[in-house]
Phi, psi and omega in degrees: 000109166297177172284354178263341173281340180306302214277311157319318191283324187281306221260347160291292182317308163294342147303335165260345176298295171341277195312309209285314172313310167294318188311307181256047172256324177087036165310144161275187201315312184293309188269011148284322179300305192304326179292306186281009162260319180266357166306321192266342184226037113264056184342146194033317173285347192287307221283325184283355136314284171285326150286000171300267198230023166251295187347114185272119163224028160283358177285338170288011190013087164328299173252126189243078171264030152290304181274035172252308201319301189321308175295326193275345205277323218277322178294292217277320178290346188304297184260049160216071153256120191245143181271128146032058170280100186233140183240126183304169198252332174279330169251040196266277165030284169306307168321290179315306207306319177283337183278260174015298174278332174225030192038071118291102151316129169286137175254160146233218190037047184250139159264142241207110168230172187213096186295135184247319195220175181289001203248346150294304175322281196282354154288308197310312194279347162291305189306306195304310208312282211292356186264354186283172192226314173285295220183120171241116185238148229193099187225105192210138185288321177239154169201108210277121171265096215206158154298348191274319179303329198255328163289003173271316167286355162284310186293320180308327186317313181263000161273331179288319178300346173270009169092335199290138166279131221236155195201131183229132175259088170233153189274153200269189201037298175308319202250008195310340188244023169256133186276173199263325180317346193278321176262333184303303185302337167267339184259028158266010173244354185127347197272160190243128191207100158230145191268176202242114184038067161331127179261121178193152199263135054225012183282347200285347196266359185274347194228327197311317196294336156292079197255149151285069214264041193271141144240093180225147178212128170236159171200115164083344163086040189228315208214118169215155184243146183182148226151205191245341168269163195253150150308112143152160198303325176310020168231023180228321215217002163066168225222074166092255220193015160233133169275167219266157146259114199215187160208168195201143176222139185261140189218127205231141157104212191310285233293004158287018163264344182275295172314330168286326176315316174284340187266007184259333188274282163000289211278327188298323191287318206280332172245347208070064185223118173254111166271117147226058173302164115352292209283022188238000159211105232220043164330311170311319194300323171340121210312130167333156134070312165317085172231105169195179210257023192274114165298110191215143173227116177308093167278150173234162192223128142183220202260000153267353143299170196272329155229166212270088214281011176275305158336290187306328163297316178308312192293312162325316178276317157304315177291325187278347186295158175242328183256297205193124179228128179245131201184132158275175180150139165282329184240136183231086195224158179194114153278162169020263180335309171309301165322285214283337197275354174273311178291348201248320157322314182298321188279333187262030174103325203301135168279094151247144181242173177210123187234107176235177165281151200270348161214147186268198190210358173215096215287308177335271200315300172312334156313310202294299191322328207314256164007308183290303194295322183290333170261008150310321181250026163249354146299339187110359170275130153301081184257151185230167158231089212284131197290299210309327203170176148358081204241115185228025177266152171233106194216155174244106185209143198233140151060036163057031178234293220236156186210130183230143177205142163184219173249030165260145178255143154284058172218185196292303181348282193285312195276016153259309182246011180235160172275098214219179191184136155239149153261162165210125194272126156254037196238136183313306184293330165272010209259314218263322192287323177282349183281303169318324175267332176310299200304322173278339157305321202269305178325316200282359214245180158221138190282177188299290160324338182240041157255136193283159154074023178231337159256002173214102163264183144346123178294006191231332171314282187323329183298286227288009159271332168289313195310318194242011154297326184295315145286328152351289178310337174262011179280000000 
């Protein structure tokens, strides 16, 4: 026996230990098939891969944010006391499932703004800044070392130097191409700067696939901002020869006591520091005059819970529209659950649409979606394709009651492996505002049907789109 059959007997035998390893990881079924197809018929690169970013380490819990929710509840209920709190009865349901699965609480008394694009957000998030008094706390997926990035760490810069305390969360994979000098100039000014699971070896094959894929900004436990954009500029000024499309909601009043809560369960895990001061949910502080029944709950999500509770409301929610479900995502991979609950709302009458971009910033996925959008809309979903650019907002919104935005995408990424936050809104007036920017999105699209050659394609088209539907579940 030579050495290349020696060396063929070894990497076959680790190659079957892999599969048998995916295999009793107990997955589901699509992403196990999947896994055990490129271990086996991509040699080396399949197995090298999968120790990259297939290794299930949520039993290892990274973040043991079961016992942090424990630290925290003790904090956040002393000051999140609510006056003539009533919750409808048509969305309690929803409500338990989330206070039951993740302690979210429902706020009322909220206000709302709604951001479309970059060039509204970051005048707004420059005003906050400079306008802090207390505390700026800042948990972003990207933080761009860009002109738009250094101006944003000038204004943190020159509020720390004015004493106020500023603490930045960024993910070490979202930020790989930021040099450390970028952040070092900031905690060389006063700033609390920590990345979210550093990835360095030897440790990298345990952590890369866990990103903290979060956008929240509180200033002052008064004011927080949250949605899909990240720092940098290409979120002003778009990508090539597409302007960027997004969505960001700036939000005063209860439920920024649930967003500092989320960026503080963050900051605990990323330095060990538990802030429950008083002065980090600042009740008194609350915008005057703010009284109404607007209902709102932070969900956070990720691959260290026992289920994936952001999911779990899309389905609720899609399974419950009556009227109308409307909805946005740049990426459109919906596993199994998702799936199955958009045709079957779409089959019992319920108007649903989907609205993604007709090009993507990530072709594999767009290829992959193909598949998906068509067979959603031979369910009876109205999928459209937004023309102008880019489209990377993600919002939800149904039957003029409940409405959601945050940084979850509809695909496996995020409802498995990523660290996500949404808000979800129950009031008619924010439900009408958000239905109005979809309706102006859809204005901007073509629907599906009258694009050619994406419902009756090709025979090698139609393969490589099962093909890398088929891989989907490993994005």
């Amino acid at each position: 026996m030579n050495w290349m059959n020696v060396i063929f007997l070894i990497y076959q035998v680790i190659a079957i230990m892999a599969v048998i390893h995916v295999i009793m990881d107990n997955r589901q079924p699509a992403k196990t098939m999947a896994w055990a197809l490129v271990i086996w018929f991509v040699p080396v690169v399949g197995i090298v891969f999968y120790l990259f970013f297939g290794i299930n380490t949520r039993k290892e819990r990274h973040v043991s944010e079961r016992s942090m929710n424990q630290l925290t509840k003790r904090s956040m209920l002393e000051f999140a006391e609510q006056q003539n709190l009533r919750l409808p009865d048509k969305h309690k349901p929803l409500i338990d499932l989330f206070v039951n699965q993740n302690f979210s609480l429902p706020f009322k008394d909220n206000k709302v703004e709604i951001y479309t694009d970059g060039y509204q957000f970051f005048p707004a998030l420059l005003a906050a800044i400079g306008e802090a008094r207390q505390h700026i706390h800042v948990d972003m997926y990207i933080f761009a070392e860009d002109a738009l990035g250094y101006l944003v760490a000038d204004a943190l810069i020159d509020k720390a130097r004015e004493g106020v305390e500023v603490r930045v969360i960024y993910d070490d994979v979202g930020c790989w191409n930021v040099s450390h000098r970028f952040f070092e100039r900031m905690r060389e000014e006063g700033i609390e700067v920590s990345s979210f699971l550093p990835v360095r070896f030897p440790s990298f094959t345990s952590k890369v696939n866990y990103r903290n894929h979060r956008k929240i900004v509180v200033v002052d436990g008064v004011v927080g901002f949250i949605g899909g954009m990240n720092i940098a500029l290409r979120y002003v000024k778009g990508t090539g020869l597409m302007p960027w499309r997004d969505t960001m909601l700036k939000v005063s009043g209860g439920a920024v006591i649930a967003l500092q809560r989320a960026f503080l369960v963050d900051w605990y895990f990323v330095d060990r520091t538990l802030l429950s001061d008083r002065k980090y949910y600042p009740s008194a502080l609350r915008e005057e005059g703010l009284s109404n029944n607007c209902l709102a709950q932070v969900v956070t999500s990720g691959p260290v819970t026992p289920y994936p509770e952001i999911m779990q409301g899309f389905v609720r929610i899609i399974l419950g529209a009556r009227r109308y479900l409307y909805l946005e995502t740049p990426y459109f991979l919906p596993n199994d659950s998702v799936l199955f609950a958009l045709k079957t709302a779409a089959l019992a009458g319920v108007d649903v649409r989907v609205l993604c971009p007709r090009y993507s910033d990530a072709r594999f996925v767009e290829w992959a979606s193909r598949s998906y959008l068509r067979e959603v809309f031979e369910a009876g979903v109205k999928v459209s394709l937004y023309k102008p650019g880019f489209l990377h907002s993600k919002l939800m919104v149904c039957d003029d009651a409940i409405t959601t935005s945050g940084s979850t995408n509809l695909d496996f990424r995020s409802f498995e492996n990523n660290f996500e936050a949404n808000i979800f809104f129950y009031d008619e007036g924010i439900a009408l505002r958000m239905k109005k920017v979809f309706l102006r999105d859809e204005e901007q699209s073509v629907l599906l049907k009258d694009v050619p050659g994406r419902l009756n394609s090709r025979f090698f088209v139609r393969l490589w789109e099962s093909i890398t539907r088929m891989l989907s579940p490993l994005f």
